[in-house]
C-alpha positions in Angstrom: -23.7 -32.2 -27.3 -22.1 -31.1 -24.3 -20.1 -28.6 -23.9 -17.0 -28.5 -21.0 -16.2 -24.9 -19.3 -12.8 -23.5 -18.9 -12.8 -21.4 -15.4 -9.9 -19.7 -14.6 -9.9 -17.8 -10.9 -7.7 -14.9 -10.6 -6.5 -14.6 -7.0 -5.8 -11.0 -6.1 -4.8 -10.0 -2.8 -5.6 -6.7 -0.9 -4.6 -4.7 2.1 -6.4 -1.9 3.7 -3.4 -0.3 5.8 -4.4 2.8 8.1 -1.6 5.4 9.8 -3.3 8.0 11.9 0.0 9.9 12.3 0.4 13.2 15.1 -0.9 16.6 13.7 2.6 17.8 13.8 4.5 14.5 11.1 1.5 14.7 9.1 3.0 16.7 5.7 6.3 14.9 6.0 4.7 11.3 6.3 2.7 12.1 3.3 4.9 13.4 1.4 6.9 9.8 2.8 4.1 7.7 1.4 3.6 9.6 -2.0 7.0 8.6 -2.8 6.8 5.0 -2.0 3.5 5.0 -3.9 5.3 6.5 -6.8 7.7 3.6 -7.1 5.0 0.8 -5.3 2.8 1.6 -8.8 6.1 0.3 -10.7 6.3 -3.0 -9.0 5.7 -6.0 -11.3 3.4 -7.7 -9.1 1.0 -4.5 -7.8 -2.5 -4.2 -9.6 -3.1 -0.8 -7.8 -1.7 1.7 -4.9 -4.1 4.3 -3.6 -3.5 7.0 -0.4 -6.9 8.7 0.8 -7.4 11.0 3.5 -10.0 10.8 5.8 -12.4 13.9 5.1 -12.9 14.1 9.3 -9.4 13.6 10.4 -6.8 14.4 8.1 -4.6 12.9 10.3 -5.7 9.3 9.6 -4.3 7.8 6.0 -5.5 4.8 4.4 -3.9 3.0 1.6 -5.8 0.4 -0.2 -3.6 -2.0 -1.9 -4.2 -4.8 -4.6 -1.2 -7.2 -5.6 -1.2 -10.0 -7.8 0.4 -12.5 -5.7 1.6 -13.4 -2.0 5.1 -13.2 -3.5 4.7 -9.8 -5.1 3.7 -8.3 -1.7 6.7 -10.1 -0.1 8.9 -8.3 -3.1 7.3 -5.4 -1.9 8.2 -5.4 1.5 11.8 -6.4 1.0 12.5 -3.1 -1.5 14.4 -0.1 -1.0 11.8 2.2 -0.8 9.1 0.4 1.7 11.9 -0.4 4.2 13.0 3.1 4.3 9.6 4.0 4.9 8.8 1.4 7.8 12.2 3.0 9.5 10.9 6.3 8.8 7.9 5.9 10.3 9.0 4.4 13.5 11.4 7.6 14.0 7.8 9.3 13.7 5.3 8.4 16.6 1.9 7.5 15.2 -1.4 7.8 17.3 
């Protein structure tokens, strides 16, 4: 008897995205980037959203993401909250 195998591959997709921001924007861009994680964690096509903090340079922020699709990332960076962000950020110098 044989016996045929199903295999269904789940593609995920995930960024690593690092902002080492000046001593001085540091509260405010966090504060920045908890919001849009708030709302990213919302979004149909995210899987997960995580900030961290490097333990030696609390300056330097890393987000891991995971999304579910190309498309869902391209949602992503088209809404409200992420393009407010990326102008925010660039009003903000970054190291």
């Amino acid at each position: 008897m044989t016996k045929k195998l199903k295999v269904f591959i789940m593609s995920k997709l995930k960024i690593i995205a690092t902002i080492i921001v000046k001593p001085e924007f540091k509260e405010d861009v966090l504060n920045m980037l908890q919001t849009v994680t708030d709302a990213t964690r919302k979004e149909e096509g995210n899987i997960s959203y995580i900030l961290h903090q490097d333990i030696n340079n609390s300056s330097k922020i890393i987000i891991l993401e995971e999304w579910k699709s190309q498309e869902a990332i391209d949602f992503h960076n088209q809404t409200e909250h992420f393009v407010i962000l990326k102008t925010e950020l660039g009003k903000r110098p970054i190291v």
